[in-house]
Biotite code that builds the C-alpha atoms (Angstrom):
import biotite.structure as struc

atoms = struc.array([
    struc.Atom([0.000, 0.000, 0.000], chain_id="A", res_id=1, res_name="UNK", atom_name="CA", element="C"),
    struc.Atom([1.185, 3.712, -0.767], chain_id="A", res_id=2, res_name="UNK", atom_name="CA", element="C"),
    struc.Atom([1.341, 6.636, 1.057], chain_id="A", res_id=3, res_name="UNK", atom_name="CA", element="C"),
    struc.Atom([-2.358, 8.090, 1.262], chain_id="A", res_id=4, res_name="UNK", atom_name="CA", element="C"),
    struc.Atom([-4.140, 11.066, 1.157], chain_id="A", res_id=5, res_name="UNK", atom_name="CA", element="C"),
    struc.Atom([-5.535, 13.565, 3.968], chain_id="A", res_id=6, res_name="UNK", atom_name="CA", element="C"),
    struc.Atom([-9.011, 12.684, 3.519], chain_id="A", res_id=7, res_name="UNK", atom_name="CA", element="C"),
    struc.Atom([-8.406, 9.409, 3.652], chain_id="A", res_id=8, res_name="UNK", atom_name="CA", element="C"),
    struc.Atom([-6.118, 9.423, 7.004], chain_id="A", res_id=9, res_name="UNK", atom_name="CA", element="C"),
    struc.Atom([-8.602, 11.412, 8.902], chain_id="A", res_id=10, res_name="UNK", atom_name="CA", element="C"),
    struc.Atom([-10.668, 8.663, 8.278], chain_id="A", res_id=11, res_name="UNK", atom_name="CA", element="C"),
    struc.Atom([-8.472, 5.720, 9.057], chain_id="A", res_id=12, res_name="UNK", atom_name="CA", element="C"),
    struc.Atom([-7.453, 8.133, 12.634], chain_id="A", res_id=13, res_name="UNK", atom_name="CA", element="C"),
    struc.Atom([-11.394, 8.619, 13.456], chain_id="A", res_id=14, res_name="UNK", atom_name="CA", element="C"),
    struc.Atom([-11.686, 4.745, 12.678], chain_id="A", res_id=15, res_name="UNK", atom_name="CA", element="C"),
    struc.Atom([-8.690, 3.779, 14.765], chain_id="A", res_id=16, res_name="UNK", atom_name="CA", element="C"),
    struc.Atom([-10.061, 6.450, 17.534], chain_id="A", res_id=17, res_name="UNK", atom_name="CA", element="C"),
    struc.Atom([-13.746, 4.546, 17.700], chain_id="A", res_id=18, res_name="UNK", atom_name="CA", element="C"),
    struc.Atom([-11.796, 1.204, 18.402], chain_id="A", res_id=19, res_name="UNK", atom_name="CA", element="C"),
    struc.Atom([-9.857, 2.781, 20.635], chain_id="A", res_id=20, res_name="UNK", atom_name="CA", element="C"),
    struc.Atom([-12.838, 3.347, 22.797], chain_id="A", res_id=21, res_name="UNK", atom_name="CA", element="C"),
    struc.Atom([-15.292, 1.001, 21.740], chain_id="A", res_id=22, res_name="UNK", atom_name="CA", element="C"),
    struc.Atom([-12.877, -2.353, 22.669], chain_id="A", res_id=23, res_name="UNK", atom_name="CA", element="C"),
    struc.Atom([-12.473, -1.125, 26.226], chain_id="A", res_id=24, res_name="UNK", atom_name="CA", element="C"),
    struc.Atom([-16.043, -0.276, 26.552], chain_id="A", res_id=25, res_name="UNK", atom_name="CA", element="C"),
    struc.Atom([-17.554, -3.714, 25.298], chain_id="A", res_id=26, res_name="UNK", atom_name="CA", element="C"),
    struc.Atom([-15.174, -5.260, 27.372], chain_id="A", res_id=27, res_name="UNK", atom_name="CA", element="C"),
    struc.Atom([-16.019, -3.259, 30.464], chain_id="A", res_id=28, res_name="UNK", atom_name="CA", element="C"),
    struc.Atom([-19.192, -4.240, 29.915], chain_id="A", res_id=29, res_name="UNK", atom_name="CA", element="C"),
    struc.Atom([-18.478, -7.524, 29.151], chain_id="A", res_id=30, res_name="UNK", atom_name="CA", element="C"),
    struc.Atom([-17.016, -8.125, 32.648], chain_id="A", res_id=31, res_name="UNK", atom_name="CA", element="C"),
    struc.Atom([-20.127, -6.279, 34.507], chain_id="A", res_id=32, res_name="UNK", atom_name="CA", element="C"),
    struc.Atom([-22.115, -8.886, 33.209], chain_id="A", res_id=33, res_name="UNK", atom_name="CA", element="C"),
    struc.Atom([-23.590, -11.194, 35.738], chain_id="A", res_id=34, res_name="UNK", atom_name="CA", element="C"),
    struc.Atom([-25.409, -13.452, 33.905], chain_id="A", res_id=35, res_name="UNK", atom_name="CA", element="C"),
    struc.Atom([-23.087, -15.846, 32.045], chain_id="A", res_id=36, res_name="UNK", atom_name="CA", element="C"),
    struc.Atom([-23.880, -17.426, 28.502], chain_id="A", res_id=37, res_name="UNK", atom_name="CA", element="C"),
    struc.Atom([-23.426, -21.056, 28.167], chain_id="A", res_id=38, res_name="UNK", atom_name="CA", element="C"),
    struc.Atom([-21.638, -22.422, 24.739], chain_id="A", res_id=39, res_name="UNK", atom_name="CA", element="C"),
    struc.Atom([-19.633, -25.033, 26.577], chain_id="A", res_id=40, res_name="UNK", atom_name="CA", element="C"),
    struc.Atom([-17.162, -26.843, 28.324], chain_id="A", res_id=41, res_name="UNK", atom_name="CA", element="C"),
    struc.Atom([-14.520, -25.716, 26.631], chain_id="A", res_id=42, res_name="UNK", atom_name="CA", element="C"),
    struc.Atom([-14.556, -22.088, 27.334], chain_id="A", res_id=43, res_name="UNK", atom_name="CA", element="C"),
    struc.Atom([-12.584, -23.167, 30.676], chain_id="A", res_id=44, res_name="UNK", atom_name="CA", element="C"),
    struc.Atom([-9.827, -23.860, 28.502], chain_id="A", res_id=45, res_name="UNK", atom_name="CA", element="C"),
    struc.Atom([-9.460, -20.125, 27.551], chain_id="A", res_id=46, res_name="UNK", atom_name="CA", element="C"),
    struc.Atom([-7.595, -18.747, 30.054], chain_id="A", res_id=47, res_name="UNK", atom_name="CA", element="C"),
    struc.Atom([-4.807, -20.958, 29.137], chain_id="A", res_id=48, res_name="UNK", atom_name="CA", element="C"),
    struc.Atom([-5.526, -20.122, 25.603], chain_id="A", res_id=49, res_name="UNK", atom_name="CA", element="C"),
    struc.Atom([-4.645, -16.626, 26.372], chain_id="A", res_id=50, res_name="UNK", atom_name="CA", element="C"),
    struc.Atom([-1.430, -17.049, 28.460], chain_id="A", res_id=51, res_name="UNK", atom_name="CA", element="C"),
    struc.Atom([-0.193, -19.038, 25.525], chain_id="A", res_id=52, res_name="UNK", atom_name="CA", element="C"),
    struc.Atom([-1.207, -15.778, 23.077], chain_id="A", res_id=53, res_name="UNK", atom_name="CA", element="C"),
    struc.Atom([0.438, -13.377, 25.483], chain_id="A", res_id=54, res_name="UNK", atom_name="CA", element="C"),
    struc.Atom([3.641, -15.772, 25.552], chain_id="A", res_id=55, res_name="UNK", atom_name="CA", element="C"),
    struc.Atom([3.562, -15.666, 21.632], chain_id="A", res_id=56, res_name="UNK", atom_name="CA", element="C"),
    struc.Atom([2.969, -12.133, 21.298], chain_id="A", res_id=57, res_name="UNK", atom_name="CA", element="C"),
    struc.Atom([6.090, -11.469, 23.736], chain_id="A", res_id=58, res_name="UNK", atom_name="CA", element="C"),
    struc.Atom([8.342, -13.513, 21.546], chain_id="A", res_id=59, res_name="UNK", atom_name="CA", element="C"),
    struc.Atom([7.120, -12.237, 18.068], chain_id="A", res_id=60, res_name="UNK", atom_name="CA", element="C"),
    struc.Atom([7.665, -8.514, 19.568], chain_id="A", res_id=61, res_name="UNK", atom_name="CA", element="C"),
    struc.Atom([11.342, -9.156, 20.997], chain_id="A", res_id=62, res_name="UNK", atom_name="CA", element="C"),
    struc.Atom([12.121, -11.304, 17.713], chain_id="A", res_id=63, res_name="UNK", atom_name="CA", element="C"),
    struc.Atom([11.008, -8.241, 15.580], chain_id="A", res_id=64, res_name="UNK", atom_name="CA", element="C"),
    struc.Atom([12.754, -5.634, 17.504], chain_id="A", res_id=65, res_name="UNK", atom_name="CA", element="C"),
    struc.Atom([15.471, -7.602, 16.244], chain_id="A", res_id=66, res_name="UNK", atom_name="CA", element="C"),
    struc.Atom([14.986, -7.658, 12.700], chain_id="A", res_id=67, res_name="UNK", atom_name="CA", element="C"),
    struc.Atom([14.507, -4.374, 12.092], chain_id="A", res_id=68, res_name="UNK", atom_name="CA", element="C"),
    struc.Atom([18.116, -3.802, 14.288], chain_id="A", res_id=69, res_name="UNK", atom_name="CA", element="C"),
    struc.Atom([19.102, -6.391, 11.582], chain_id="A", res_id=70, res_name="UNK", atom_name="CA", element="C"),
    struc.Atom([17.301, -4.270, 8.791], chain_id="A", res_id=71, res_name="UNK", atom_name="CA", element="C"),
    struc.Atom([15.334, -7.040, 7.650], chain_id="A", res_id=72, res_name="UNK", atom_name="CA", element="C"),
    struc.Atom([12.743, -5.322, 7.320], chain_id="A", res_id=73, res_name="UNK", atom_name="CA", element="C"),
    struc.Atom([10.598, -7.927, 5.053], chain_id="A", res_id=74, res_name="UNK", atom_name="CA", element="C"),
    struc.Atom([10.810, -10.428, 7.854], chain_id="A", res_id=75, res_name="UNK", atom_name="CA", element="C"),
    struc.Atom([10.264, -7.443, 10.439], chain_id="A", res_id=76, res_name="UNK", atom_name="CA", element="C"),
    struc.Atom([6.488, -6.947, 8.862], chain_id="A", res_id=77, res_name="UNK", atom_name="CA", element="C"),
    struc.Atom([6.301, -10.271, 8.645], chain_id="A", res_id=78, res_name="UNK", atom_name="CA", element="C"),
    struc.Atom([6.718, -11.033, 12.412], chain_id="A", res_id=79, res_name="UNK", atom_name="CA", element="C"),
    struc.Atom([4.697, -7.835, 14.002], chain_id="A", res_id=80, res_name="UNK", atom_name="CA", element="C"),
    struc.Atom([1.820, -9.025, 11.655], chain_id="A", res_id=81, res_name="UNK", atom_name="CA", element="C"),
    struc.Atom([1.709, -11.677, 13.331], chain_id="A", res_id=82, res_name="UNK", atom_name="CA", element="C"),
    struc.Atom([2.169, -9.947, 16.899], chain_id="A", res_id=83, res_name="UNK", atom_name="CA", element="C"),
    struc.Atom([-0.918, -7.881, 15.367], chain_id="A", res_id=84, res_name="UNK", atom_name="CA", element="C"),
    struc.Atom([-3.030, -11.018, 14.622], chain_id="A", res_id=85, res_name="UNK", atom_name="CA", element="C"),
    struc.Atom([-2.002, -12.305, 18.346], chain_id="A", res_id=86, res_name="UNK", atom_name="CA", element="C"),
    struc.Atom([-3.474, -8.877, 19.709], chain_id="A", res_id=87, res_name="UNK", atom_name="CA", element="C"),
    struc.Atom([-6.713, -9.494, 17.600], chain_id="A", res_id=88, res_name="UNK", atom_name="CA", element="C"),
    struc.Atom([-7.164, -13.193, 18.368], chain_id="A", res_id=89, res_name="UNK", atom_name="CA", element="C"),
    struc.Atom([-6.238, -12.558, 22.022], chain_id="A", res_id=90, res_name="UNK", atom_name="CA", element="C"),
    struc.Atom([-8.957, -10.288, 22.260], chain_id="A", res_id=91, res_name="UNK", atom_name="CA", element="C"),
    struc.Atom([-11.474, -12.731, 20.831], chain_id="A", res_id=92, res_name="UNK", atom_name="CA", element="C"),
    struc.Atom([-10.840, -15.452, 23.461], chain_id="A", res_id=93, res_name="UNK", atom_name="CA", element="C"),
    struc.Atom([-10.665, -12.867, 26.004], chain_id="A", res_id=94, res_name="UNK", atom_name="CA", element="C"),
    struc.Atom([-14.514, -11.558, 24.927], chain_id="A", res_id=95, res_name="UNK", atom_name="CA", element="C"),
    struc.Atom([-15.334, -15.061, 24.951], chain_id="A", res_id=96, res_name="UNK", atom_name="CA", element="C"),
    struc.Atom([-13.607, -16.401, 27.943], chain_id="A", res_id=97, res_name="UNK", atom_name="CA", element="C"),
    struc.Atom([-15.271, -13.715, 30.021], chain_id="A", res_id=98, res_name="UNK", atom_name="CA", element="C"),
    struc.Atom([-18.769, -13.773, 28.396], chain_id="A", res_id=99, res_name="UNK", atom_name="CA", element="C"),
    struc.Atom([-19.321, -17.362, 29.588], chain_id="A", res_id=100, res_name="UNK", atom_name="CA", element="C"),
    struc.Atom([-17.199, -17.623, 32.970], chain_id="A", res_id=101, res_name="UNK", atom_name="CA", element="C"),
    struc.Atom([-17.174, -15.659, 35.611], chain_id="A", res_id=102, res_name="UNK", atom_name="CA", element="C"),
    struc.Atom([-13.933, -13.665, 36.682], chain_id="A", res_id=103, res_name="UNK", atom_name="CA", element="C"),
    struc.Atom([-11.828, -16.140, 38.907], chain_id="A", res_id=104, res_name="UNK", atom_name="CA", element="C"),
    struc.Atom([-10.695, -14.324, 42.466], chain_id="A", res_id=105, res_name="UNK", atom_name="CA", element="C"),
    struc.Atom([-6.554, -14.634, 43.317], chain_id="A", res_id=106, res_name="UNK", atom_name="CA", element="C"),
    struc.Atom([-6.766, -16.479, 46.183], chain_id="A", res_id=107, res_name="UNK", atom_name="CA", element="C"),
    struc.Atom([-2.750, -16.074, 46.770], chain_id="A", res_id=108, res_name="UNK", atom_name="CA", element="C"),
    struc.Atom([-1.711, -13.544, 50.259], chain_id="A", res_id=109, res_name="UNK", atom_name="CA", element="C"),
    struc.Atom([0.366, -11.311, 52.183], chain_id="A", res_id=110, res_name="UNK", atom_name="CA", element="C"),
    struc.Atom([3.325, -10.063, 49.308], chain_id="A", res_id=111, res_name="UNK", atom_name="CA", element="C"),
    struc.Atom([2.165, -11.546, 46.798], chain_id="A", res_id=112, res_name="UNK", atom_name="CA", element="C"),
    struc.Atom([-0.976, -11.093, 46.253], chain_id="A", res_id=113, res_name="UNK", atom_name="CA", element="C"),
    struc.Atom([-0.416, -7.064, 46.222], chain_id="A", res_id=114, res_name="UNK", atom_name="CA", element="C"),
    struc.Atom([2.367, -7.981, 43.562], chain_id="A", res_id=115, res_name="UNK", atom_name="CA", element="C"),
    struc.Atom([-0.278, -9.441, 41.335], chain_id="A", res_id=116, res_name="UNK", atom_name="CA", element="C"),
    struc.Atom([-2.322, -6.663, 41.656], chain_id="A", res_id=117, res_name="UNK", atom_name="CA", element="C"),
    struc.Atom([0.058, -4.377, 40.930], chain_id="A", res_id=118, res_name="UNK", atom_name="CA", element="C"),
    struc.Atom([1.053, -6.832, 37.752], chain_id="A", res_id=119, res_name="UNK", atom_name="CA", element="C"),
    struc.Atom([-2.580, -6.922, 37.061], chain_id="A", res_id=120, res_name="UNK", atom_name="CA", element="C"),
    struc.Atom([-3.657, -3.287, 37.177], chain_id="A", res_id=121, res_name="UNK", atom_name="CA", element="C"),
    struc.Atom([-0.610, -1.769, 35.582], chain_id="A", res_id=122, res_name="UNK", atom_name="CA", element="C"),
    struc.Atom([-0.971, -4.517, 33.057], chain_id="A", res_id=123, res_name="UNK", atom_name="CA", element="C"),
    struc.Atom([-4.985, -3.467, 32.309], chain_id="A", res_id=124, res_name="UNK", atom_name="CA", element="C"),
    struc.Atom([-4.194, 0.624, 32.378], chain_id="A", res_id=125, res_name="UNK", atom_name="CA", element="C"),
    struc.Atom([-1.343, 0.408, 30.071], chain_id="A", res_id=126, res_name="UNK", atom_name="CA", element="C"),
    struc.Atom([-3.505, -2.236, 27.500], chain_id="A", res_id=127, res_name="UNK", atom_name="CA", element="C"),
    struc.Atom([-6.200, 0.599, 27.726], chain_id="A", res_id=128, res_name="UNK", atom_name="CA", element="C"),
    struc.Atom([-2.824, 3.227, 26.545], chain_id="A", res_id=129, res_name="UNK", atom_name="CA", element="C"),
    struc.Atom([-1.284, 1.156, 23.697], chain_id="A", res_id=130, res_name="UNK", atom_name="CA", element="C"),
    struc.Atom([-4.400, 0.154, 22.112], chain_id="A", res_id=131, res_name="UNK", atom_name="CA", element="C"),
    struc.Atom([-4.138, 3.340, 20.245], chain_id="A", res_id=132, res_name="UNK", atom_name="CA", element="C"),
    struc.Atom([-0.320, 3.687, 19.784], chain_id="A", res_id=133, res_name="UNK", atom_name="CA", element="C"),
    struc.Atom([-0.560, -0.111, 18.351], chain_id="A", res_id=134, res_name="UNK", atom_name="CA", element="C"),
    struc.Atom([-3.642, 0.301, 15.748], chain_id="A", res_id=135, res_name="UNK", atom_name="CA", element="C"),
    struc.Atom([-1.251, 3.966, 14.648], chain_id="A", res_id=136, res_name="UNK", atom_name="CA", element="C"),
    struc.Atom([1.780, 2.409, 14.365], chain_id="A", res_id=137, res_name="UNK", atom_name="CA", element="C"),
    struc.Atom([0.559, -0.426, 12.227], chain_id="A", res_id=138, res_name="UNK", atom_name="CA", element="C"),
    struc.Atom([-1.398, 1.850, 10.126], chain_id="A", res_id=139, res_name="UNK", atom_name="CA", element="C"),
    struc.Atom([1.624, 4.270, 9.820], chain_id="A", res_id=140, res_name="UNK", atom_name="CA", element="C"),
    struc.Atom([3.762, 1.074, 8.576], chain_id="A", res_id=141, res_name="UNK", atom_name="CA", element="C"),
    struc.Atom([0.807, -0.400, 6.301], chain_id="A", res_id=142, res_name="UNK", atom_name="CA", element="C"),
    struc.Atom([0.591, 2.912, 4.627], chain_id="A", res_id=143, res_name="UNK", atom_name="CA", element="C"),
    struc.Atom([4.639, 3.515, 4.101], chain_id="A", res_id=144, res_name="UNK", atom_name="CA", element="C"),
    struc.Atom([4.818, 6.590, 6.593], chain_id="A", res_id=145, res_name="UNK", atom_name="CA", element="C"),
    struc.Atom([8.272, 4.667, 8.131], chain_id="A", res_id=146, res_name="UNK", atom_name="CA", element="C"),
    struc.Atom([9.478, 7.919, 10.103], chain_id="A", res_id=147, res_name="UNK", atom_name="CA", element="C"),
    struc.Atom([5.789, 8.417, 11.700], chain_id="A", res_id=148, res_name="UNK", atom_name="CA", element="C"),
    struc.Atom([6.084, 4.576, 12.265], chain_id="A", res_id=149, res_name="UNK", atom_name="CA", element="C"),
    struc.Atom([9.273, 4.631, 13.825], chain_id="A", res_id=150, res_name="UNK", atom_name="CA", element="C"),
    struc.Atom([8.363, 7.744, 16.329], chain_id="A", res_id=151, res_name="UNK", atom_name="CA", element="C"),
    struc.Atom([4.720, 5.651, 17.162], chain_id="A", res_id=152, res_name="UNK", atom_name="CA", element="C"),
    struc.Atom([6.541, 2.298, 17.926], chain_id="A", res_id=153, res_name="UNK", atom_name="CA", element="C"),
    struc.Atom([9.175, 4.120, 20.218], chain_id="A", res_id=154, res_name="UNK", atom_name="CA", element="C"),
    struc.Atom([6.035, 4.389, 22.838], chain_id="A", res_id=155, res_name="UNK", atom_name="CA", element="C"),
    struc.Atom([3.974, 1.730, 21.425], chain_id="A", res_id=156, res_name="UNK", atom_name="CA", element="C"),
    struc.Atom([6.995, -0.739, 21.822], chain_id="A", res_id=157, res_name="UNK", atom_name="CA", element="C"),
    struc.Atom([7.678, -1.278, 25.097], chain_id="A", res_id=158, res_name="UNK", atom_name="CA", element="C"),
    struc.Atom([4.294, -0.721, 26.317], chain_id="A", res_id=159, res_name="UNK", atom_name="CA", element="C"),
    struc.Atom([2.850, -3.628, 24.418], chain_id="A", res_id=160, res_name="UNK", atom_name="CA", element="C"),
    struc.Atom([5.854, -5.619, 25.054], chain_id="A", res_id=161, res_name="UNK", atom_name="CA", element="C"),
    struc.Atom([5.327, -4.623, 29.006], chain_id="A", res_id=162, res_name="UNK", atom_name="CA", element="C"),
    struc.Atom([1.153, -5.841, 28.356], chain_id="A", res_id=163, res_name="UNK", atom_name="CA", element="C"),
    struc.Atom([2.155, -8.977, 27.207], chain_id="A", res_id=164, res_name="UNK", atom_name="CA", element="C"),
    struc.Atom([4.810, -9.813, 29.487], chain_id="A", res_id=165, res_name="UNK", atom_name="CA", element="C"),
    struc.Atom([2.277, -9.088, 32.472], chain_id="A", res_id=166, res_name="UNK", atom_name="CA", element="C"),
    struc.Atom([-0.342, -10.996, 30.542], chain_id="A", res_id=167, res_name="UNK", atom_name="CA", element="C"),
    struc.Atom([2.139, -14.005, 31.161], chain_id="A", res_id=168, res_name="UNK", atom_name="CA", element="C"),
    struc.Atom([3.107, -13.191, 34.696], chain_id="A", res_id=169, res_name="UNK", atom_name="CA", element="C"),
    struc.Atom([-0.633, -12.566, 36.088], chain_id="A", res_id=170, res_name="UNK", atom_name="CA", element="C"),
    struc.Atom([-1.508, -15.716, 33.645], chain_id="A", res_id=171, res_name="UNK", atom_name="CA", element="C"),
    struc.Atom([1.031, -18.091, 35.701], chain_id="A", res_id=172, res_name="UNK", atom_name="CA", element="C"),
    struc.Atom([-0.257, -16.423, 39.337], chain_id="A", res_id=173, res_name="UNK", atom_name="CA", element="C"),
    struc.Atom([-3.478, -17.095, 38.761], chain_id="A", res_id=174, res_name="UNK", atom_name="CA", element="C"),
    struc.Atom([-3.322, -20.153, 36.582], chain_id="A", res_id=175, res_name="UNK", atom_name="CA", element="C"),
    struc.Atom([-3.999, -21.908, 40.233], chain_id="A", res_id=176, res_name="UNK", atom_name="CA", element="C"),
    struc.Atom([-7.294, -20.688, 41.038], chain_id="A", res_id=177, res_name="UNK", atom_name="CA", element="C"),
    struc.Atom([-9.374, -21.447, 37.885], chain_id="A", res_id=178, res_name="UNK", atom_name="CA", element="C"),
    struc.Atom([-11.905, -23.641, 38.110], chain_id="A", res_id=179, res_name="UNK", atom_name="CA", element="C"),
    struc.Atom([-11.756, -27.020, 36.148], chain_id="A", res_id=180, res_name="UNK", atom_name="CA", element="C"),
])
C-alpha cells in the first residue's frame, strides 16, 4: 500500500479512535455482566488459551525488535503481523472467555498477592494506553509513513511488550485458582 491522502487518514485516525474506545467499553461491559452465557465446556480452557497468546505475542515482539536492528525489514512486517493477529485473536478469546465464565478471584496472600495486583492493574491501564499507539503504528507502517512509524513504535513498543509480558506473569499467578 502507498502513502495516502488527507481525507483518507482522517478517516483511518477517526476509525482507529472509535476502536480505541469502543474495545475497552464492550469489554467493560463484558465483565459487569452477571449473567453468564453457556456455549460449553470448553470455554474453561481459555484462560490458558490466552497465556499461551500473550507468551507468543512477547516472543514475536522481541524477535522483531530484532529484525529491524538487523534491517530485515521484510521479515520485520512479517513477524509484528503476526504480533498484530495475536493482539486481535487474544482479544477474541478474552470476549469469549469472560462472556461465559465468571472472573476467577486470586486467592494467593500477604506479598504476593499485592504484587499481582500491581502486575494486574498496571498490566490493564497500560492495554487501555497502547491500544491506540498499536492500531497507529501499524497503520503508519501499512501505509509507508516509516518515520511516523518509527516515532509511534518508540512508545507503542515497550508498552505492548510490558502488556504482554504481564499478561504471562498474572496468567502463571493465577493459573492456580481457575476452576476445572
Amino acid at each position: 500500500m502507498t502513502t495516502i491522502g488527507i481525507k483518507q487518514e482522517q478517516k483511518s485516525m477517526t476509525f482507529i479512535n472509535v476502536l480505541s474506545v469502543a474495545i475497552p467499553v464492550v469489554v467493560a461491559v463484558l465483565l459487569g455482566i452477571r449473567q453468564k452465557v453457556d456455549i460449553g465446556a470448553w470455554t474453561k480452557v481459555l484462560p490458558h488459551v490466552i497465556g499461551a497468546i500473550n507468551t507468543i505475542t512477547s516472543v514475536l515482539l522481541i524477535y522483531g525488535l530484532y529484525l529491524i536492528k538487523q534491517k530485515q525489514i521484510t521479515l520485520h512486517r512479517k513477524v509484528m503481523t503476526g504480533a498484530f493477529s495475536m493482539g486481535a485473536l487474544f482479544l477474541v478469546c478474552y470476549v469469549l472467555y469472560h462472556l461465559t465464565n465468571p472472573s476467577t478471584q486470586f486467592g494467593g496472600e500477604g506479598f504476593i498477592r499485592y504484587f499481582y495486583y500491581f502486575i494486574l492493574i498496571s498490566h490493564i491501564g497500560l492495554s487501555l494506553i497502547v491500544l491506540p499507539l498499536v492500531l497507529r503504528a501499524y497503520f503508519f507502517a501499512w501505509t509507508k509513513q516509516f518515520e511516523r512509524h518509527r516515532k509511534m513504535t518508540r512508545y507503542a513498543f515497550p508498552i505492548w511488550l510490558y502488556v504482554s509480558i504481564t499478561g504471562v506473569i498474572a496468567y502463571l499467578m493465577i493459573k492456580p485458582y481457575y476452576l476445572q
